[in-house]
C-alpha positions in Angstrom: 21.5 10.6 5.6 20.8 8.5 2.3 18.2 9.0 0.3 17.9 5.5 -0.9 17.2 2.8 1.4 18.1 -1.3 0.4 16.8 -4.8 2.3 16.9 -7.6 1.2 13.6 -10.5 1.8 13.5 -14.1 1.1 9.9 -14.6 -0.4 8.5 -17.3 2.6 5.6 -19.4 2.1 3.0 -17.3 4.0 3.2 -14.6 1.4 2.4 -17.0 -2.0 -0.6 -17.8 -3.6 -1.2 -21.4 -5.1 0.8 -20.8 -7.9 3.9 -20.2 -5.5 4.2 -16.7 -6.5 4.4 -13.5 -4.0 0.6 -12.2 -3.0 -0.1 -8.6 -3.6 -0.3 -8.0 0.1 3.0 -9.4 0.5 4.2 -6.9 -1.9 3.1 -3.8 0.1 3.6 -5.6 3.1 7.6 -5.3 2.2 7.0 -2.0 0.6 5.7 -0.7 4.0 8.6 -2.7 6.0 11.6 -1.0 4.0 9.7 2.8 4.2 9.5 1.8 7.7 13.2 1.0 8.1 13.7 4.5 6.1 12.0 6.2 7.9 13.6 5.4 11.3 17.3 6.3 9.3 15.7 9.8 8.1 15.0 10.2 11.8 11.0 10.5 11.0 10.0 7.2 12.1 6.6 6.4 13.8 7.5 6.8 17.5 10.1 10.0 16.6 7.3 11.6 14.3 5.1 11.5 17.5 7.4 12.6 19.7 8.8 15.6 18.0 5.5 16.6 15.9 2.5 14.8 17.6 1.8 13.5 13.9 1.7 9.7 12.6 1.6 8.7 8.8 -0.8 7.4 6.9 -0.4 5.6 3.5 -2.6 7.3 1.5 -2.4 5.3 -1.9 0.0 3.0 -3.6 0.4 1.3 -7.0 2.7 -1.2 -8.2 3.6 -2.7 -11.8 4.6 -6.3 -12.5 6.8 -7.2 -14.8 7.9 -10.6 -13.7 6.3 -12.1 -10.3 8.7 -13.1 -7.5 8.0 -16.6 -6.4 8.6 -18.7 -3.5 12.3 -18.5 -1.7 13.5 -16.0 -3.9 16.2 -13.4 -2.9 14.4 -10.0 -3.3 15.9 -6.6 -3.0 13.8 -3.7 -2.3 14.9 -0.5 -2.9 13.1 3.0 -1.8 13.4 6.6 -2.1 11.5 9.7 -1.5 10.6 12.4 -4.0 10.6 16.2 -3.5 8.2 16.8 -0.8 5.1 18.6 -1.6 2.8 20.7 0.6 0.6 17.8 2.2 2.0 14.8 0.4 5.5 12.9 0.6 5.6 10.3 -1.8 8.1 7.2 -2.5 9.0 5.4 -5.4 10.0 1.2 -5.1 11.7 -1.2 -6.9 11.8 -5.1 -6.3 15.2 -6.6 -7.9 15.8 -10.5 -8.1 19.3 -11.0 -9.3 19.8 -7.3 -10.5 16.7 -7.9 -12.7 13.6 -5.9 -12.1 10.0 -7.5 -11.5 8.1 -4.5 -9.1 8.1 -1.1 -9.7 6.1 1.0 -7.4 5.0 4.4 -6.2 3.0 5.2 -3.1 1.6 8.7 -1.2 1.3 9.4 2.5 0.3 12.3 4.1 0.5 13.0 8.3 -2.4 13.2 10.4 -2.2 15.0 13.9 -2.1 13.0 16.9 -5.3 14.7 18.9 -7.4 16.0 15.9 -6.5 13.0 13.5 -7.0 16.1 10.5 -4.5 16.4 8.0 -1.1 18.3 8.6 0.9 20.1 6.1 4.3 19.2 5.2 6.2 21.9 6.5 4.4 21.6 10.4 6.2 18.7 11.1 10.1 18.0 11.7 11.4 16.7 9.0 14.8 16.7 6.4 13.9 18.9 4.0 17.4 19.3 3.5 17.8 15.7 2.0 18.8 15.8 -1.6 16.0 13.9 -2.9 15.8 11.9 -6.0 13.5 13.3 -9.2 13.8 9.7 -10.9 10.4 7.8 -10.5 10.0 3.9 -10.6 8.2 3.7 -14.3 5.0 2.2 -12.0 2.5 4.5 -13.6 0.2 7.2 -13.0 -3.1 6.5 -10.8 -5.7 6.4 -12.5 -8.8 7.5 -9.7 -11.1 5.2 -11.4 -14.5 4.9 -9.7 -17.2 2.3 -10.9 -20.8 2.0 -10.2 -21.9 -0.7 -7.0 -25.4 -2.4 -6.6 -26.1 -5.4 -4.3 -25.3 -7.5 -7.1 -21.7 -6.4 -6.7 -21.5 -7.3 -3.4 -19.3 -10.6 -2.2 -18.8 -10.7 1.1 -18.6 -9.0 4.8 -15.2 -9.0 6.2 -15.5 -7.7 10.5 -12.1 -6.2 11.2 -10.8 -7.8 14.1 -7.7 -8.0 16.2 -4.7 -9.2 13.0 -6.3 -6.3 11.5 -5.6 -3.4 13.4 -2.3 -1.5 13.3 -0.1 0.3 16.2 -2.4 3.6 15.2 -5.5 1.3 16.4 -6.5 2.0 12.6 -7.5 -1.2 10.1 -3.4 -2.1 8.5 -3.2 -1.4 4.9 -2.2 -4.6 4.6 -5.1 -6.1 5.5 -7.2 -4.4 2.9 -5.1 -5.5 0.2 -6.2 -9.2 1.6 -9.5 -8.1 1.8 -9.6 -7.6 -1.8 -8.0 -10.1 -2.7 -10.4 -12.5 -1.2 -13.2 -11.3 -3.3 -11.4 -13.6 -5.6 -11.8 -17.2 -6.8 -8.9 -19.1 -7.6 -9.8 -19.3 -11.2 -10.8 -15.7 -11.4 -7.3 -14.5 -9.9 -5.2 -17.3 -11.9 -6.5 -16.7 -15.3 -6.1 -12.8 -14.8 -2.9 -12.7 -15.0 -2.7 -8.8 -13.9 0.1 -7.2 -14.3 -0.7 -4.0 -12.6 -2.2 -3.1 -9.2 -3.7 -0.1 -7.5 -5.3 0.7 -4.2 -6.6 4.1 -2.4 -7.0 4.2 1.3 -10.5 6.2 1.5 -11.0 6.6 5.1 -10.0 4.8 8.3 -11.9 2.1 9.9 -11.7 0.5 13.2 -11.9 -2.9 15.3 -15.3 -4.7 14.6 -16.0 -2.7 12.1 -18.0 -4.7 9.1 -16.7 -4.1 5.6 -18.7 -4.9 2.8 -16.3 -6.1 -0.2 -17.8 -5.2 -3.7 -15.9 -6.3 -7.0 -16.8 -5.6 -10.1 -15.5 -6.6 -13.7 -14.5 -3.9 -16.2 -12.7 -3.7 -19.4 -9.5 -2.7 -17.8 -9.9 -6.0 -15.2 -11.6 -5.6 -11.6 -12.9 -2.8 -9.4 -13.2 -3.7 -5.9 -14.2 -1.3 -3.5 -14.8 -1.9 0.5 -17.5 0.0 2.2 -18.3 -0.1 5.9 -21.5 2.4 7.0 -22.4 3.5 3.5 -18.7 5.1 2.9 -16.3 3.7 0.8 -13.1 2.6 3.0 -10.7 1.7 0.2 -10.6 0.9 -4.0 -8.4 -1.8 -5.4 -8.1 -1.6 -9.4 -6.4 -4.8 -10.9 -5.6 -4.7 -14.3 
């Protein structure tokens, strides 16, 4: 089994902004697709996972760097590889090459949930290569940083209702999705002029078809908080910076 993992993605034009450059959701989206692809050649892959340990994963934070954005039709190469495991967490460092140069470096966490009592599951309870030599080098994306910031109704932009693009295989709201959630808190000024160069996002707790979100931003000395709450409890925080 390798512990590194390599696709390859032409950047389409569903996945840019105005500007032509690759949309933060489309970065995790193809973060997501080659942990998937991993996954399934580490024999741990969503259906296998079930089968053999009645578990499924859950991402439970990621955060990516920019150092130069890819842009429309460019030849990306994303590479992945696990870390050591830990007792509850596995995490995975990223890179996003475009001709042998780098422009993403990223880290993410997941954790496993059990299948019947959706509660967290330790490392060691499910079937997995802990044999693997893993890799100790990380990506250079950064530490997280846990920020929370104050909300009022002020801070409030809009009500997204999860609906059926939404919803994932687990019958949960996609990661994905919330990225584009907070992204749409955005004006196309706001989000041009920024220029951010570093992105961070926290999955809080799950949320469900028809499920309202309220989408709060607000604007700090680092950049932007946003933060989507559904019934009073925070769902997921975005930091861009």
């Amino acid at each position: 089994m390798n512990n590194t993992y390599k696709l390859t993605h032409n950047v389409s034009f569903g996945e840019i902004d105005a500007n032509y450059r690759m949309r933060f959701d489309g970065i995790l989206s193809v973060f997501q697709i080659a942990t998937l692809f991993h996954s399934i050649e580490l024999n741990v892959g969503t259906n296998v996972l079930l089968e053999n340990s009645n578990a499924f994963w859950v991402l439970s934070k990621a955060k990516f760097k920019i150092l130069k954005t890819p842009t429309f039709s460019n030849e990306i190469t994303v590479e992945t590889w696990p870390l050591p495991v830990t007792p509850v967490r596995f995490n995975r460092e990223y890179k996003i090459t475009v001709a042998d140069a780098d422009c993403v470096l990223g880290t993410s966490e997941w954790v496993t949930l059990d299948a019947t009592t959706q509660m967290l599951r330790k490392s060691q309870t499910i079937k997995y290569p802990f044999d693997l030599i893993h890799r100790t080098d990380v990506s250079g994306a950064g530490e997280y940083s846990r920020k929370r910031e104050p909300l009022t109704d002020d801070n409030l932009i809009y009500t997204h209702t999860v609906r059926f693009v939404d919803i994932d295989p687990n019958n949960h709201t996609n990661n994905v999705a919330y990225v584009k959630m907070a992204l749409n808190s955005f004006n196309l000024d706001e989000f041009e002029n920024a220029n951010f160069t570093e992105f961070e996002i926290q999955f809080v707790s799950q949320s469900y078809y028809g499920d309202d979100i309220n989408v709060y931003k607000v604007k700090t000395d680092y950049g932007y908080y946003v933060e989507g709450k559904s019934n009073g409890r925070a769902v997921f925080i975005c930091l861009f910076k």
